[in-house]
C-alpha positions in Angstrom: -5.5 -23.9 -10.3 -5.2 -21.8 -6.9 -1.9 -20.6 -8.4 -3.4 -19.4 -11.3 -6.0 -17.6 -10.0 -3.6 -15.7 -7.7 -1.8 -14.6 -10.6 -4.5 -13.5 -12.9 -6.1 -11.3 -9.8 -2.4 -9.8 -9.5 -2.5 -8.9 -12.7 -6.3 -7.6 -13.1 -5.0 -5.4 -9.8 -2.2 -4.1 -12.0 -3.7 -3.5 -14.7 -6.1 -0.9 -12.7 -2.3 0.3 -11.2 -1.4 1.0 -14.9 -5.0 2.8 -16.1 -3.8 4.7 -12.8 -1.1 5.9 -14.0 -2.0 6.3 -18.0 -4.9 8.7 -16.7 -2.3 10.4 -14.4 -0.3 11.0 -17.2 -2.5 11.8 -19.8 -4.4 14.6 -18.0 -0.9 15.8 -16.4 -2.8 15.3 -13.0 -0.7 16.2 -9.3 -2.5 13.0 -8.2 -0.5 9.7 -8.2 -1.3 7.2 -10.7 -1.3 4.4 -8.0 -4.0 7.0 -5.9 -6.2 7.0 -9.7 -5.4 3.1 -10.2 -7.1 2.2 -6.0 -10.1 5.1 -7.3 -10.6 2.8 -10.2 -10.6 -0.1 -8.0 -12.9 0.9 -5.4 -15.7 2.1 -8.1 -16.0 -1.3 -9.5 -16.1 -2.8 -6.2 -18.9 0.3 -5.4 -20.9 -0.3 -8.8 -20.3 -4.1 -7.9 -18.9 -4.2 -11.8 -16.2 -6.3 -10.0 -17.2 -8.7 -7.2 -14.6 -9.0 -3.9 -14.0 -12.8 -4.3 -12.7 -12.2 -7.9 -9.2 -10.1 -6.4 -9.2 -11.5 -2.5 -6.5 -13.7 -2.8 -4.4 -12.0 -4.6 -5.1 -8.7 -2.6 -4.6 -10.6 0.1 -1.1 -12.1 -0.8 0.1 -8.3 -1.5 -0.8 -6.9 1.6 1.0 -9.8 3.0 4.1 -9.0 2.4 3.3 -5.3 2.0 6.1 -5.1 4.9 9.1 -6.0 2.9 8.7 -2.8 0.2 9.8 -0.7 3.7 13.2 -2.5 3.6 14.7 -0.2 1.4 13.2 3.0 2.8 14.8 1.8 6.2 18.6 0.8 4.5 18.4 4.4 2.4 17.7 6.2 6.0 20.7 4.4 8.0 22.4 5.2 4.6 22.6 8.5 4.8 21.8 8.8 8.4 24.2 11.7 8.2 21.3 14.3 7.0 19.5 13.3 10.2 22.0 15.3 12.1 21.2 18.3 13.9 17.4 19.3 12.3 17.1 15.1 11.1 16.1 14.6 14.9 12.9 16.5 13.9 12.2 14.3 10.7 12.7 11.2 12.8 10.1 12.3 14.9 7.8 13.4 12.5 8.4 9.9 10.6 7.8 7.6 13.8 4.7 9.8 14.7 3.5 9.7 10.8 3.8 6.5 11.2 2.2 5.2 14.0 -0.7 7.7 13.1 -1.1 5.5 9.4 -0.4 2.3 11.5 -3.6 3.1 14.1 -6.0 4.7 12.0 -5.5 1.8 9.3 -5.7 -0.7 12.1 -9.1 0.7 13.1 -10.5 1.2 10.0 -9.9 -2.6 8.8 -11.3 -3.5 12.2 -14.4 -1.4 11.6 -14.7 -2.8 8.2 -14.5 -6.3 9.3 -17.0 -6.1 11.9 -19.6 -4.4 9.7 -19.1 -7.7 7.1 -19.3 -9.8 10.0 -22.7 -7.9 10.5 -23.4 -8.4 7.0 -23.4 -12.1 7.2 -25.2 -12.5 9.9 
């Protein structure tokens, strides 16, 4: 049954990816339809339409193995690690410092939100 249940909150996640990026498409909006699909996600978590223990374990088993979809980003730069040269240096930079800036901030942020459901159940 665990199994299951995984799946179906997989799916009831994208599903919410797809509305996303219907309404994205439909209204010819510059914002992603993955952006529109999380906005759709965190109003019924906000108007508690959809309760946190109904998608948990399988948002949980996403974020998991979030890692692995940067795989490919990393093979397609040593690819063509050839554009790098000369002005790449400054895109390297910019990436590693990107990064570690979305790495923190996210870092801190799930911290803070951890501690204030910690609070919560106290």
């Amino acid at each position: 049954m665990g199994i299951l249940k995984v799946v179906i909150q997989i799916t009831f996640l994208f599903i919410l990816y797809r509305a996303g990026i219907s309404i994205q498409e439909t209204f010819h909006l510059s914002v992603p339809g993955s952006i529109i699909g999380m906005l759709l996600l965190f109003l019924l978590l906000s108007m508690k339409i959809v309760k946190v223990e109904w998608i948990e374990k399988g948002a949980l088993l996403l974020i998991k193995y979030l890692p692995l979809l940067f795989l490919p980003i990393t093979v397609g730069v040593i690819t063509f690690f050839d554009v790098f040269i000369g002005k790449g240096f400054f895109i390297i930079v910019i990436v590693l410092i990107s990064t570690t800036l979305v790495m923190v901030s996210s870092g801190l942020i799930s911290q803070f939100l951890l501690k204030e459901k910690v609070q919560e159940h106290e």
